[in-house]
C-alpha positions in Angstrom: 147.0 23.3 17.1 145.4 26.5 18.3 143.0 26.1 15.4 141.3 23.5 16.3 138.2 23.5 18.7 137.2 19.5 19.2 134.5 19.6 21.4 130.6 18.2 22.1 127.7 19.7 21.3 125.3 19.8 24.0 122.5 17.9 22.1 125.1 15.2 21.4 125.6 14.4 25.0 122.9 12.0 25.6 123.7 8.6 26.1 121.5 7.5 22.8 124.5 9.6 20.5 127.2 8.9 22.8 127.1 5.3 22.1 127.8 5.8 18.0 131.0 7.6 18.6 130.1 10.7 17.3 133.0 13.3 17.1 132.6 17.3 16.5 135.2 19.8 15.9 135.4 23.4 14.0 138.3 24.8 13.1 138.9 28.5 14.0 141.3 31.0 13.2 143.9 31.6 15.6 144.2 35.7 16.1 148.0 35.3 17.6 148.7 34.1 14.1 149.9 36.5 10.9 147.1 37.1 8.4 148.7 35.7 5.7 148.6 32.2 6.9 144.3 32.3 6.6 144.7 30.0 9.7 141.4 27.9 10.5 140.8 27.7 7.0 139.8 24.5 5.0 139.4 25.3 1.9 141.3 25.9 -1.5 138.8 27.5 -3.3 140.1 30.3 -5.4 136.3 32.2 -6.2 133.0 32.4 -5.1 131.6 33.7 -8.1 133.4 37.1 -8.0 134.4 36.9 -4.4 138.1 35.6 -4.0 138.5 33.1 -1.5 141.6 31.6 -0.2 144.3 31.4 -2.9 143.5 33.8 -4.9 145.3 36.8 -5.8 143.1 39.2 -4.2 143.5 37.6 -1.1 147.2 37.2 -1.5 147.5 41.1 -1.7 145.2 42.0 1.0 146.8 38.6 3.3 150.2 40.5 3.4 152.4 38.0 2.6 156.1 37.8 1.8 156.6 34.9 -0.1 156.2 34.4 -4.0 152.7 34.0 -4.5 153.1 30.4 -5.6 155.0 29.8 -2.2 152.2 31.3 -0.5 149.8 28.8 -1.7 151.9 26.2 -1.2 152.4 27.1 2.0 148.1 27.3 2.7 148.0 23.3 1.0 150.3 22.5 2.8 148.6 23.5 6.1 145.7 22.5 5.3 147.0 18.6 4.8 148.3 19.8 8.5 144.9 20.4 10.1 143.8 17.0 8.4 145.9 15.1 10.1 145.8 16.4 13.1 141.8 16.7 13.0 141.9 13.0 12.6 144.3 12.4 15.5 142.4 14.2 17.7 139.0 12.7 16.6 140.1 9.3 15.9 139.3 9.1 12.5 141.0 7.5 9.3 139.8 9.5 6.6 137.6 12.9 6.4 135.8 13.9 3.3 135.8 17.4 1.5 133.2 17.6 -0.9 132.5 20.6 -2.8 129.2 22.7 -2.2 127.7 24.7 -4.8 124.2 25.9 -2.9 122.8 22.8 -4.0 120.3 19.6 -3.4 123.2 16.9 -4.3 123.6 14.1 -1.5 126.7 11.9 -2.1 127.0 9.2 0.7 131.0 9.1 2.2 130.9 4.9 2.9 131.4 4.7 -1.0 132.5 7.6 -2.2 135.5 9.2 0.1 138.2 8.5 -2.7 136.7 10.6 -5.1 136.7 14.1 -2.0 139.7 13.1 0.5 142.6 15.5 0.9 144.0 13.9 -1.5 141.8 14.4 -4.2 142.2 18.1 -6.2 139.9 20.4 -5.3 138.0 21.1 -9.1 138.3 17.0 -8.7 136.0 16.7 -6.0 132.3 15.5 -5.8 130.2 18.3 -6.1 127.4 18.2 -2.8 126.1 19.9 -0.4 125.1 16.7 1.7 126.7 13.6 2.9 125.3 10.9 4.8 127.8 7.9 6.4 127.4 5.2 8.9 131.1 3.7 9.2 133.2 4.3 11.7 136.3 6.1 11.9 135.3 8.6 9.3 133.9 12.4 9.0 132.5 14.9 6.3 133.9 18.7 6.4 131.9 21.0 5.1 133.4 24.4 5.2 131.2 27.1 5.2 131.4 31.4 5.5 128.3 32.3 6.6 125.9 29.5 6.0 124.5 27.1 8.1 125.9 23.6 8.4 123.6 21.0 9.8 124.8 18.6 11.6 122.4 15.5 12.2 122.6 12.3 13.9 119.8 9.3 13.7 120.1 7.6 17.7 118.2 4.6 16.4 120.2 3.7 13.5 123.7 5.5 14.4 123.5 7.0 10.8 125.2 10.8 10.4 124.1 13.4 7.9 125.6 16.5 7.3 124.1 19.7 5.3 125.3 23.0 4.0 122.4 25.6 3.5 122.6 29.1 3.1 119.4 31.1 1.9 119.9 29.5 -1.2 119.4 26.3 0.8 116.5 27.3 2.8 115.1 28.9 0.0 114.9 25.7 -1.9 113.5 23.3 1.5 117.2 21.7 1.7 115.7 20.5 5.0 112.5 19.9 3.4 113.5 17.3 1.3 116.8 15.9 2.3 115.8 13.0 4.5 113.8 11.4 1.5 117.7 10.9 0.1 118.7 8.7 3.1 116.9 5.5 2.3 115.6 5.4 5.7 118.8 5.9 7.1 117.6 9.0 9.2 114.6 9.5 10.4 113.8 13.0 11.2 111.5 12.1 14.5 114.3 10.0 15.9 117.1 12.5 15.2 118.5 15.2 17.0 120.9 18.0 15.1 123.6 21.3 16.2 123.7 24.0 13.6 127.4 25.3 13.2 128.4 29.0 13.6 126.8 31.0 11.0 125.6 34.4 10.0 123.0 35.3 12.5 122.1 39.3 13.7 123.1 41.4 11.1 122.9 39.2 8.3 121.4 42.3 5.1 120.1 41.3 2.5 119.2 44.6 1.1 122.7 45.9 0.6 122.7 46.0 -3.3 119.2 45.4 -4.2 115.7 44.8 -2.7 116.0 41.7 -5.2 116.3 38.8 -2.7 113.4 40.7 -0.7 111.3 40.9 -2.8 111.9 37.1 -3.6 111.6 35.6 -0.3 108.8 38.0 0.5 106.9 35.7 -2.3 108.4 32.7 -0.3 106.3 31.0 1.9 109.3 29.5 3.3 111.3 32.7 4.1 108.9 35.7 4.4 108.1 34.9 8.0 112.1 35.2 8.6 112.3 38.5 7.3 113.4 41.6 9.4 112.5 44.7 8.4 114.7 47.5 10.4 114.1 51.1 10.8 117.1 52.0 9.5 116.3 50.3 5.7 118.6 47.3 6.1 116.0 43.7 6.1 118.0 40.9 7.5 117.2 37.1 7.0 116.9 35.0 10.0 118.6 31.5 8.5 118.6 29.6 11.5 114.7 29.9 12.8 114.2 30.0 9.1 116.3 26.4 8.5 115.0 25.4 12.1 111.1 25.4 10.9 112.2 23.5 8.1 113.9 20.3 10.0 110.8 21.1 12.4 108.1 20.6 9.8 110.3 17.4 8.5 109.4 15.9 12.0 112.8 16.8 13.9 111.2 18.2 17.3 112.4 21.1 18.0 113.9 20.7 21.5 116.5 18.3 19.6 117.8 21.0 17.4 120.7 23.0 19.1 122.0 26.5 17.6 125.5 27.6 17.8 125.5 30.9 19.4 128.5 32.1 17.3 128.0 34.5 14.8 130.3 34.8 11.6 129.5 37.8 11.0 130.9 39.3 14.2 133.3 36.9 15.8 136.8 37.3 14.6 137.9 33.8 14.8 134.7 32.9 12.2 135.6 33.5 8.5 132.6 35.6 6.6 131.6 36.0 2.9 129.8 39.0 4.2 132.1 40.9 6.1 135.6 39.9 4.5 136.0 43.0 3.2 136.6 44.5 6.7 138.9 41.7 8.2 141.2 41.8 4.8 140.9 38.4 4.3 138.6 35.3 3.5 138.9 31.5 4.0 136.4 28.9 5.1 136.2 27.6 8.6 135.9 24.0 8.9 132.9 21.5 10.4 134.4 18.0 11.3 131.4 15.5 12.0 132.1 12.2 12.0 132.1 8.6 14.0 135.4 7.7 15.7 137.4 4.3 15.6 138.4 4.7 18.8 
C-alpha cells in the first residue's frame, strides 16, 4: 500500500536496539489517490474540539465525495481495518493498539491492556492516553497525531518501548519531564535512545488569534526559551528543541535523540491541524512502534 512507509530510524540502527526487534512505520497519504478517501489516515475521530477531523460532515463536504455520507464513512473504517492489517503484515506484529489522546499525562501499559484500544474496539470505547509503554513481542502502539510530536523511545538495556504524544500542551506540562517515573524502571532515560515523528516544525504560529498562548509560555520556564519572535508579528513555538531539552534534562543524552526532518505543516503527504484549511481536508497520520514476532 502506497500509504505505508515501514522503515528504520537511524538512531534505531545500532546493534543494542536491533536485537529487541523494534519495528517503525508512518503512514502517509498517497497524493495519486482522490481526496475523499483521507488516505494515510488512522483515525476516526469526528472533532477536535471545534475542528472536524475525519468523519465528520465538514470534512465529508470539503473531501468531495460521491457516496452517501454514511457510505463514505464506511468506506474510511473500512480502510482503516485495511492499513491494520497490512501494517501488521509488514511489521510482523499480531495486534497494534490505538489509544485515544487527549493532550494528557495518562500512561496505560499495552501488555495488559490492548483489548480495551485494538481496532476492534470503538473509538469513544478506547483507553484514553497519551503514553504507552510494552515489552512483548509481536505488538505496537499507534499514536496518530496532526502536528504534534510523537516520541518514540526504546530502553537497549531492558528491550522496553515507550511511546508519547505531546504537543505544546505536552511540553507545556513536562510530558517528558515526568513520564519515565510511570515506567517502573522499565526505561531508563540514560540508557535510552528516542526518534521524534514528523511534526509541526518552521512555521508553527501561535499568535494567529491571540497573544494568549504567548503570553503563557513567555511565563513558562519550560517554553519561553522556544519562543520565536518574527519581524513580521507571527511568534512560532519550537516543539522539538523545546520537547528535546525536556528528555535531555530527564537524562536522555542528546546525541540519542533523532528528529524527523518532515514538517506537517508543509509536506503534503503529512496531515495538519494547522494548515487543513488549505489542503481541504484533515485526518491523522499514523506512528506504528512496536517489537516484531518475527
Amino acid at each position: 500500500m502506497n500509504s505505508i512507509r515501514a522503515f528504520t530510524p537511524e538512531v534505531f540502527n545500532a546493534a543494542a536496539v536491533k536485537k529487541h526487534g523494534v519495528v517503525y512505520a508512518e503512514t502517509r497519504r498517497d497524493l495519486s489517490a482522490p481526496l475523499s478517501e483521507l488516505s494515510g489516515s488512522m483515525s476516526v475521530q469526528e472533532y477536535f474540539g471545534d475542528i472536524p477531523l475525519v468523519i465528520s460532515e465538514k470534512n465529508y463536504e470539503r473531501s468531495g465525495a460521491t457516496l452517501p455520507f454514511e457510505q463514505w464513512g464506511q468506506q474510511i473504517e473500512s480502510q482503516f481495518r485495511r492499513y491494520d492489517e497490512e501494517l501488521k503484515r509488514q511489521l510482523g506484529l499480531y495486534a497494534i493498539g490505538y489509544p485515544r489522546p487527549v493532550h494528557g499525562m495518562n500512561l496505560i501499559d499495552l501488555d495488559t491492556v490492548m483489548r480495551d484500544v485494538d481496532i476492534n474496539t470503538p473509538f469513544l470505547d478506547r483507553l484514553e492516553a497519551d503514553t504507552t509503554l510494552l515489552t512483548k513481542e509481536g505488538i505496537a502502539s499507534c499514536i496518530a497525531p496532526a502536528d504534534c510530536i510523537v516520541a518514540n523511545i526504546v530502553d537497549v538495556r531492558t528491550g522496553a518501548l515507550m511511546q508519547a504524544h505531546a504537543g505544546y500542551l505536552g511540553a507545556e506540562n513536562g510530558i517528558f519531564e515526568q513520564l519515565f517515573d510511570s515506567t517502573s524502571g522499565l526505561i531508563d532515560p540514560k540508557q535510552s535512545v528516542a526518534y521524534f515523528s514528523p511534526h509541526a516544525q518552521a512555521g508553527f504560529v501561535i499568535n494567529q488569534k491571540n497573544n494568549f498562548l504567548v503570553e503563557r509560555f513567555e511565563a513558562n520556564p519550560r517554553m519561553r526559551p522556544y519562543i520565536i519572535k518574527n519581524s513580521d508579528g507571527t511568534v512560532e513555538l519550537n516543539l522539538a528543541e523545546a520537547s528535546k531539552a525536556q528528555l535531555v534534562a530527564a537524562g536522555v543524552s542528546e546525541a540519542n535523540i533523532e528528529i524527523s526532518p518532515d514538517n506537517s505543516l508543509t509536506d503534503p503527504t503529512l496531515y495538519s491541524q494547522s494548515n487543513f484549511l488549505t489542503r481541504g481536508i484533515n485526518g491523522r497520520n499514523g506512528m506504528v512502534f512496536g517489537k516484531s514476532a518475527k
